[in-house]
C-alpha positions as CSV (number, residue, x, y, z in Angstrom):
1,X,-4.6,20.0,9.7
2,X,-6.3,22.4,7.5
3,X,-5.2,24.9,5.8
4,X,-2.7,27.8,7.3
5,X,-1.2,31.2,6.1
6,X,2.3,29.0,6.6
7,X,2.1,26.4,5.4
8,X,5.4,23.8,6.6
9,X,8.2,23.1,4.7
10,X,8.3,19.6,3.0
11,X,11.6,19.0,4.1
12,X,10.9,20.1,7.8
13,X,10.5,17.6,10.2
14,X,6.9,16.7,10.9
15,X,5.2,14.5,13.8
16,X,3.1,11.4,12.4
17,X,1.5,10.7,16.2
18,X,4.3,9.5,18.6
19,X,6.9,9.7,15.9
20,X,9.1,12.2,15.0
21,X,9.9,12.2,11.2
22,X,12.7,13.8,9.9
23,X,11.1,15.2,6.7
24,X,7.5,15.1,5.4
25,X,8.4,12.7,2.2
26,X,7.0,9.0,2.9
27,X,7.7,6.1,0.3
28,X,4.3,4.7,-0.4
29,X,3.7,1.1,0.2
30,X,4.5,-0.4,-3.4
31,X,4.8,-4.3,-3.4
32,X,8.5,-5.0,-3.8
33,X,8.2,-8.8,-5.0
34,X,11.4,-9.8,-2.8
35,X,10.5,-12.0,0.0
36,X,10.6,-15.5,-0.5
37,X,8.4,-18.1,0.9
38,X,7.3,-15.7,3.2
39,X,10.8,-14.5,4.5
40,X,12.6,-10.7,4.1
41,X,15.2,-11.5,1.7
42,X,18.5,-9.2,1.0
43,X,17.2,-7.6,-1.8
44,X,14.4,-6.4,0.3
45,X,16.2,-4.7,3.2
46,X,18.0,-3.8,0.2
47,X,15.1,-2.1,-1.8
48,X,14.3,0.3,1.6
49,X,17.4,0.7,2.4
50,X,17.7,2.5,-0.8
51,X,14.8,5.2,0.0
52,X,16.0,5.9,3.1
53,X,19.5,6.8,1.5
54,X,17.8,8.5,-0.6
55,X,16.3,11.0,2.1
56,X,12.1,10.1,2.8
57,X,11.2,10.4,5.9
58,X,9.6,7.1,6.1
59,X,9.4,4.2,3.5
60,X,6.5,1.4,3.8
61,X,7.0,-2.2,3.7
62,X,4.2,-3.9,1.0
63,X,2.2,-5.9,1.7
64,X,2.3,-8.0,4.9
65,X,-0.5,-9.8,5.4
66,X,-2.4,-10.1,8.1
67,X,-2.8,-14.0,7.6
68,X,-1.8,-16.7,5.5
69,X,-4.7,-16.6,3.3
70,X,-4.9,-12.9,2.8
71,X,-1.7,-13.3,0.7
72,X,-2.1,-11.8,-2.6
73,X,1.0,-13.7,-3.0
74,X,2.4,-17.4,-1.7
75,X,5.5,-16.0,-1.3
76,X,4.5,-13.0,0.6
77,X,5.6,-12.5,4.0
78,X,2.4,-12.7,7.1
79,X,3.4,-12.4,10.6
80,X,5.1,-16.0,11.8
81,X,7.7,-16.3,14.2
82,X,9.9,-17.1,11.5
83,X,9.4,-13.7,9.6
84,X,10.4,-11.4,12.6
85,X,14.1,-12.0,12.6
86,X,14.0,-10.5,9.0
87,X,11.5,-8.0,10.0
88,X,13.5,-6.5,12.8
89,X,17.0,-6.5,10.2
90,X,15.0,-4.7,7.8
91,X,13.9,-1.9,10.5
92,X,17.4,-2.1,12.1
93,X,18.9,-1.2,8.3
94,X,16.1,1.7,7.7
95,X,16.7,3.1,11.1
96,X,20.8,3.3,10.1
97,X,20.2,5.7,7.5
98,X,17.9,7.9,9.6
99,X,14.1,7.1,8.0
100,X,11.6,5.7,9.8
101,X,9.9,2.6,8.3
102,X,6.4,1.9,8.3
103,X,4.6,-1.6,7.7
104,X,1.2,-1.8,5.7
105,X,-0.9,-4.9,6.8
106,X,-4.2,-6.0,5.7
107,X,-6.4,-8.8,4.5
108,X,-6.4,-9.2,0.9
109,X,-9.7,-10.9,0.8
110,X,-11.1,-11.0,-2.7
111,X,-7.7,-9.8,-4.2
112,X,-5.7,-12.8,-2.0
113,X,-4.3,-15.8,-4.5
114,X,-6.2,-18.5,-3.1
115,X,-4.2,-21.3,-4.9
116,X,-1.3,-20.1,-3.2
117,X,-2.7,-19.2,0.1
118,X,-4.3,-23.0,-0.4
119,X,-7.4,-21.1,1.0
120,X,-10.2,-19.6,-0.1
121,X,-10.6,-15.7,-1.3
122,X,-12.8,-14.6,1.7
123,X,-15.0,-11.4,0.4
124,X,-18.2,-9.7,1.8
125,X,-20.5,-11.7,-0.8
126,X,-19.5,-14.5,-3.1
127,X,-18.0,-13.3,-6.0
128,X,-16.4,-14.8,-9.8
129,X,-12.6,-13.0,-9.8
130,X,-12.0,-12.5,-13.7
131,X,-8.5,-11.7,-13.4
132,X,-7.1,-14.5,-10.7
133,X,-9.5,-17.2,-12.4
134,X,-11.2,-17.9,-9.3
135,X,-14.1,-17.5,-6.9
136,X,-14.3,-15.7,-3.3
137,X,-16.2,-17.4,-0.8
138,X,-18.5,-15.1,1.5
139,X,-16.3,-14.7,4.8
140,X,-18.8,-15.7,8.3
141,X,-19.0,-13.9,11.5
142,X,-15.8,-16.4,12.9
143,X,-13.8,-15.4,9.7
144,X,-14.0,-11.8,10.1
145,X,-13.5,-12.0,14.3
146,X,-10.3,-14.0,13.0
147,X,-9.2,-11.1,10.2
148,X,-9.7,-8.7,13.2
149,X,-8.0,-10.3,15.4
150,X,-5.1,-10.9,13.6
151,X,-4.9,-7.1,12.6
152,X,-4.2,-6.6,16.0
153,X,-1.8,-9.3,16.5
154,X,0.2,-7.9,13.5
155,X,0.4,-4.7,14.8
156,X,1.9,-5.9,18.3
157,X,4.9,-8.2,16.4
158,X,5.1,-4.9,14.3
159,X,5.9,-2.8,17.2
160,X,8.4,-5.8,18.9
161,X,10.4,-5.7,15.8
162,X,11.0,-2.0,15.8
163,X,8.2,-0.4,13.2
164,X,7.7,3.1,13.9
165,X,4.0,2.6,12.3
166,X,1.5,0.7,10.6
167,X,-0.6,1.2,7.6
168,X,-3.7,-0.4,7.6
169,X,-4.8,-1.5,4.3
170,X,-8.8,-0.2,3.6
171,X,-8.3,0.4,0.2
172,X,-8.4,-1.3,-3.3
173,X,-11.1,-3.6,-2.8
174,X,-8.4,-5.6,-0.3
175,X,-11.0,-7.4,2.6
176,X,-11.9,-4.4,4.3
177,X,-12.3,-2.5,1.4
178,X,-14.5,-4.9,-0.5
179,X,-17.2,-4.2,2.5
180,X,-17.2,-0.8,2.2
181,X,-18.1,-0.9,-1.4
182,X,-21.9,-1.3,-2.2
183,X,-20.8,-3.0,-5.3
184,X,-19.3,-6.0,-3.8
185,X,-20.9,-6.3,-0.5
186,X,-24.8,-7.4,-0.8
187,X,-24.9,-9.0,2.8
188,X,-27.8,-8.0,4.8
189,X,-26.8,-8.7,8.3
190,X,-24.9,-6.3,10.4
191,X,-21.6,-6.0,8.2
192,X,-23.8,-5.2,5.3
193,X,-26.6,-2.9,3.7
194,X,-26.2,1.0,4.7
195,X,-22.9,2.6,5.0
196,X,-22.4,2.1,9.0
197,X,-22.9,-1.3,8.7
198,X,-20.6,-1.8,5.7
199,X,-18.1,0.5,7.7
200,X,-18.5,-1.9,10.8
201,X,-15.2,-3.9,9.8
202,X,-13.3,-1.3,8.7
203,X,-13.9,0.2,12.4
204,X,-13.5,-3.1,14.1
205,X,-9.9,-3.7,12.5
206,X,-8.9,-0.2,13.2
207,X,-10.2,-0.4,17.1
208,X,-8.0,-3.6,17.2
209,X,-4.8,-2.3,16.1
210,X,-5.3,0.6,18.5
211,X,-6.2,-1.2,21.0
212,X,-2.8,-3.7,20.6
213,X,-0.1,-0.9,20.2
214,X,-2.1,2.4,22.0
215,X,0.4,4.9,21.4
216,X,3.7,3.4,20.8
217,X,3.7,3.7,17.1
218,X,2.0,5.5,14.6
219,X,-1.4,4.5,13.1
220,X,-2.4,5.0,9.3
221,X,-5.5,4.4,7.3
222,X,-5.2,4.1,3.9
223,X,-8.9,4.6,2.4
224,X,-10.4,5.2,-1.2
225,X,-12.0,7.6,-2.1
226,X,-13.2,6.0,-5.5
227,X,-13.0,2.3,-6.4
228,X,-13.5,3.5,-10.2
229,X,-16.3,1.4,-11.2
230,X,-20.0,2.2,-11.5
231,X,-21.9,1.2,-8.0
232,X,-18.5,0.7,-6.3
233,X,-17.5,2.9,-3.0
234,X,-17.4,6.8,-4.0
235,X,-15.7,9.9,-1.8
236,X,-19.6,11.0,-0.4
237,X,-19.5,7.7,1.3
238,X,-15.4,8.0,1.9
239,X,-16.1,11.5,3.6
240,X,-18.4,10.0,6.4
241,X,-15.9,6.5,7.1
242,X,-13.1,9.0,7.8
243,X,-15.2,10.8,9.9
244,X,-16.1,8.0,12.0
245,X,-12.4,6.7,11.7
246,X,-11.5,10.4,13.4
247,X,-13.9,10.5,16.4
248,X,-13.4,6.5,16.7
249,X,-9.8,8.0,17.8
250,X,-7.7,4.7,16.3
251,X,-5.9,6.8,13.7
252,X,-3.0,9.2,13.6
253,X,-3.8,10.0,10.1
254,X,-5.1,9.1,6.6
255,X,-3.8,8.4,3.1
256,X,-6.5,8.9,0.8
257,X,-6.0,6.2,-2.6
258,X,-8.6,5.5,-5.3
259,X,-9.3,2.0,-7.6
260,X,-9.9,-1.3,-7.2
261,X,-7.1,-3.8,-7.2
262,X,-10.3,-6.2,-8.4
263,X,-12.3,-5.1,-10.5
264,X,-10.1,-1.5,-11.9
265,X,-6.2,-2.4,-11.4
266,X,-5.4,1.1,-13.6
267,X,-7.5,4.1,-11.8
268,X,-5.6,4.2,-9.1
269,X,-2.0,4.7,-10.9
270,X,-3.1,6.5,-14.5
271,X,-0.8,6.9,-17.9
272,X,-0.6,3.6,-19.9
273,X,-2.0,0.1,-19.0
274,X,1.3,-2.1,-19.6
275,X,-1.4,-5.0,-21.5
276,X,1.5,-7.0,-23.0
277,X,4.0,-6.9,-20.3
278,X,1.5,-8.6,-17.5
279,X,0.2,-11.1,-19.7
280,X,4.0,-11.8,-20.2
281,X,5.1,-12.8,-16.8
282,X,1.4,-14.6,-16.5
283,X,1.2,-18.2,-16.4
284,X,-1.4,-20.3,-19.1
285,X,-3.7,-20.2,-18.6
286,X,-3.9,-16.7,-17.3
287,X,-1.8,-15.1,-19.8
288,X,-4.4,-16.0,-22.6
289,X,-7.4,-14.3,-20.3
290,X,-5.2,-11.3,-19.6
291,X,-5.1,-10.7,-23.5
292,X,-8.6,-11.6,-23.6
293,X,-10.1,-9.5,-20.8
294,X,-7.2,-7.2,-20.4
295,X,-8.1,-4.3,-22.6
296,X,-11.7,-4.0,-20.7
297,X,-9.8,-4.9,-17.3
298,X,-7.1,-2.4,-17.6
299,X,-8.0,0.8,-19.1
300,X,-5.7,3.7,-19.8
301,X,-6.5,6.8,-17.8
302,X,-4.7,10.0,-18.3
303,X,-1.8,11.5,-16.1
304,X,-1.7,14.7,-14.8
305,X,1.3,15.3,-11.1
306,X,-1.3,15.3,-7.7
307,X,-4.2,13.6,-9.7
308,X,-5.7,12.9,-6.4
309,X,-5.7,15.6,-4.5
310,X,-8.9,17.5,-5.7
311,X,-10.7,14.8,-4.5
312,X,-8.7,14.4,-1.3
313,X,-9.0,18.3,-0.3
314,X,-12.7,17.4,0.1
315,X,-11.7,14.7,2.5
316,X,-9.1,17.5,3.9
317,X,-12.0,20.4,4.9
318,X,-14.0,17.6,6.4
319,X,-11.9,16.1,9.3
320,X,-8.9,17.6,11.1
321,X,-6.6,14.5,11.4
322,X,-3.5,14.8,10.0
323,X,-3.7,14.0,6.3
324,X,-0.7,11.9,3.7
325,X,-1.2,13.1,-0.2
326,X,-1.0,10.7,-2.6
327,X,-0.9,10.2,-6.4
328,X,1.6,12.0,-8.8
329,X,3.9,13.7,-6.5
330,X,6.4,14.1,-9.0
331,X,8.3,17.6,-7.9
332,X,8.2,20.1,-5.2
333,X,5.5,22.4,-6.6
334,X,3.5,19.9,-5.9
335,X,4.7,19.3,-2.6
336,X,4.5,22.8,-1.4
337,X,0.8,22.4,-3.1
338,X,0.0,19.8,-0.4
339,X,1.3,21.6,2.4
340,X,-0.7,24.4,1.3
341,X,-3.9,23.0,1.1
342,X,-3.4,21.3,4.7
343,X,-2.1,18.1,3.9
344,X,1.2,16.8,6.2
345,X,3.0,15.1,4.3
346,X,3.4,13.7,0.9
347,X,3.5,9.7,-1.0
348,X,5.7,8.6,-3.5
349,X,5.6,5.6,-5.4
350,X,6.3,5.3,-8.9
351,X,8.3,8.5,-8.7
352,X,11.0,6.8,-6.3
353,X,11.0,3.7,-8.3
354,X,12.7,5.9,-11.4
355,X,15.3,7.8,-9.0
356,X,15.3,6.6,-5.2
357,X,17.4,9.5,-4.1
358,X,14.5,11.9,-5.4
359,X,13.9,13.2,-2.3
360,X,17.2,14.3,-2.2
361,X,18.0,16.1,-5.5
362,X,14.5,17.9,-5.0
363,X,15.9,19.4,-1.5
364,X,19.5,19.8,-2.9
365,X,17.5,22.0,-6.1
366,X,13.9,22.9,-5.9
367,X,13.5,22.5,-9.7
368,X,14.4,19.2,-9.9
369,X,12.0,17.1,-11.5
370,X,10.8,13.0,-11.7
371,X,11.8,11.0,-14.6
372,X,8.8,8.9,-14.4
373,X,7.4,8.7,-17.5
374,X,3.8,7.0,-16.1
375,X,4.3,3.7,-18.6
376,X,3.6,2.0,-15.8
377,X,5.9,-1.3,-16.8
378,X,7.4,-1.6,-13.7
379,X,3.9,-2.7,-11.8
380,X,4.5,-6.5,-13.8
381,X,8.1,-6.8,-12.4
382,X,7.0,-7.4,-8.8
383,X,7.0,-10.8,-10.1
384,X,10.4,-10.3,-10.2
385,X,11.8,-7.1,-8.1
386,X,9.9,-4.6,-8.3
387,X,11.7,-1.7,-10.2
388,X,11.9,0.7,-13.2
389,X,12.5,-1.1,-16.2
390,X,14.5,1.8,-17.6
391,X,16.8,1.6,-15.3
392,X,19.4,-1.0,-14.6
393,X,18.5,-2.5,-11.3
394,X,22.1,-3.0,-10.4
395,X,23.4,0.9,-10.7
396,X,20.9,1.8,-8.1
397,X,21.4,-1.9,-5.1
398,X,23.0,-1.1,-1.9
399,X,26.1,-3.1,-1.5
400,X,26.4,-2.3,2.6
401,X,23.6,-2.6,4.3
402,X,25.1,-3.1,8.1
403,X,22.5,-5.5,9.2
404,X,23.1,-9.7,10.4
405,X,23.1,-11.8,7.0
406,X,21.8,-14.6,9.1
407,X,18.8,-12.9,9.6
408,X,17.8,-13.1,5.7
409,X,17.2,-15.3,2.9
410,X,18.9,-14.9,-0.1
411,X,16.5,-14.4,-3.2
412,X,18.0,-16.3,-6.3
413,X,18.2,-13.3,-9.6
414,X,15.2,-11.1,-9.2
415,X,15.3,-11.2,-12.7
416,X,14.3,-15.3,-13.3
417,X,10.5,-15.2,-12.3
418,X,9.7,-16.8,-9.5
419,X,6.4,-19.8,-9.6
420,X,4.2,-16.8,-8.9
421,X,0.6,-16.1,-10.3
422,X,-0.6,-14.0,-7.8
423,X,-2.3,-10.5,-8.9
424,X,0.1,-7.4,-9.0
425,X,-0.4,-5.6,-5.8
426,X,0.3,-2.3,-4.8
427,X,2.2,0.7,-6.9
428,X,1.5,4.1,-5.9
């Protein structure tokens, strides 16, 4: 939508394609660390559960894959028959509180832990991956057909176990992603070379998930803009793929996102790199290559509330879909900013890990403010939980969540570390 003379109100209820939400605040997909051996656990109906108390509109489940070996975790949860019981509590508990709940799904490709996954990292071109010590193998025409196809199938078991949407997952240098980006993609058939043929998978996943749930839920592309490395993926080539992505007709809308879970883990989220608390949940021999690599791996960028959105309005005059801001929505200035400029609705990540009834106390008083402080320590707990470390984790759990305990695993002390070395995923 671009820009009007009246802008919406932030806490008005806005329409996300066949869904109705109840306000235009959306918890962005931010890897919770809770499901165990691939099931939804307590603690992660729990973690939503929170967020929808605490007034969003919509929260988004992180990450679930599209397949077993695009697990950027070996506990994460991918779409088996015995994850939709969970699945369908979790939405059942969201849907309580009066949020809608959204599932991102994607391919981790180059980012996915392939000695967890017992598989190998698939990626556009074969590549060395200095921070998960191993190597991507170049993914072949029946690979990607596969990763397509199974993008479609997610989206169906999404819809049968009551999503009201799904985020597809272009960004960060995930599978799709890692084709767009002339960086990491040097094949030279027809998934490689110029832009529409880097594009081709992106647009093949996106026609399948459209093509498996039509209407019946809400479709979102999450795209960079910027991988934030020299040669990567830039916004004059992100400006034409959501271009395509609009007349192609397979989304409701876009969330623009930046950085490259690869090769830049830090440009995406700025304020500090937390060095000393990854390489302290990291396993040898990884812990001694995080201190070694780290300080070139994860740079400090600076903060500054909507960091993205200068580069997102360009994407925002280009294309009239329906738009999600993301990146440093910290107060309602900046949410009446967004609505301003043409945006729908707004993301919150690290924002709603400090305070999860945010939301709230910002429509209750429009000066109310995050307590975020950017340090950026809680992106190693989702070895753990994901949370704020300056907060104790057990003054903000739900102790009534209304939903079948038989449908969930129960996840030992989020705070003993689970047998996990798989790369931190997604904080927003």
């Amino acid at each position: 939508m671009a820009p009007t003379s009246t802008p919406p109100d932030v806490f008005a209820p806005g329409r996300l394609g066949p869904v109705q939400l109840r306000n235009r605040t959306i918890k962005a997909a931010t890897y919770e660390g809770l499901s165990h051996r691939g099931l939804v656990t307590r603690d992660l109906v729990d973690f939503h559960v929170r967020y929808a108390r605490g007034g969003v509109g919509m929260t988004t489940v992180a990450y679930l894959a599209v397949a077993k070996d695009g697990r950027t975790d070996r506990h994460q949860i991918h779409w088996t028959d015995e994850s939709l019981p969970g699945l369908h509590a979790l939405t059942e508990a969201v849907h309580a509180e009066g949020a809608a709940v959204s599932a991102q799904i994607g391919h981790g490709g180059p980012v996915a832990e392939s000695r967890g996954n017992r598989a190998p990292a698939l990626a556009p071109s074969r590549r060395v991956n200095l921070i998960a010590m191993n190597t991507s193998h170049e993914a072949s025409r029946a690979d990607l057909i596969r990763v397509v196809d199974a993008h479609g199938e997610a989206a169906r078991r999404a819809v049968a176990v009551g999503f009201d949407a799904v985020e597809v997952h272009l960004g960060h240098n995930y599978l799709a992603s890692a084709f767009l980006s002339p960086k990491l993609n040097r094949r030279r058939d027809e998934y490689g070379g110029r832009l529409r043929y880097r594009a081709r998978l992106a647009r093949e996943i996106m026609r399948a998930v459209r093509d498996a749930v039509g209407d019946r839920i809400a479709i979102v592309a999450k795209v960079n803009m910027d991988d934030g490395v020299p040669g990567g993926f830039w916004l004059d080539e992100a400006i034409p793929v959501v271009q395509w992505l609009e007349s192609d007709g397979t989304v409701d809308a876009v969330e623009m996102t930046a950085g490259s879970s690869l090769l830049n883990p830090m440009y995406l989220f700025k304020g500090d790199a937390p060095l000393e608390e990854f390489a302290g949940v990291m396993p040898q021999p990884i812990r001694a290559g995080v201190r070694t690599v780290g300080p070139r791996l994860l740079k400090t960028y600076p903060y500054r509330d909507g960091y993205l959105l200068e580069d997102a309005r360009q994407i925002r005059a280009a294309v009239d879909l329906p738009m999600i801001l993301l990146g440093g929505i910290t107060e309602r200035r900046i949410m009446e900013t967004a609505m301003a400029d043409g945006f729908d609705f707004v993301a919150m990540g690290r924002a709603l890990l400090r305070e999860p009834d945010l939301v709230n106390q910002i429509q209750a008083d429009p000066t109310a403010r995050s307590l975020c402080i950017h340090c950026n320590k809680c992106m190693p707990t989702n070895f753990t939980g994901t949370r704020c470390v300056l907060v104790d984790r057990e003054t903000t759990r739900s102790s009534d969540w209304g939903t079948p305990a038989a449908y969930v695993v129960a996840l030992p002390d989020p705070t003993i570390r689970r047998d996990n070395d798989a790369i931190p995923s997604d904080f927003r």
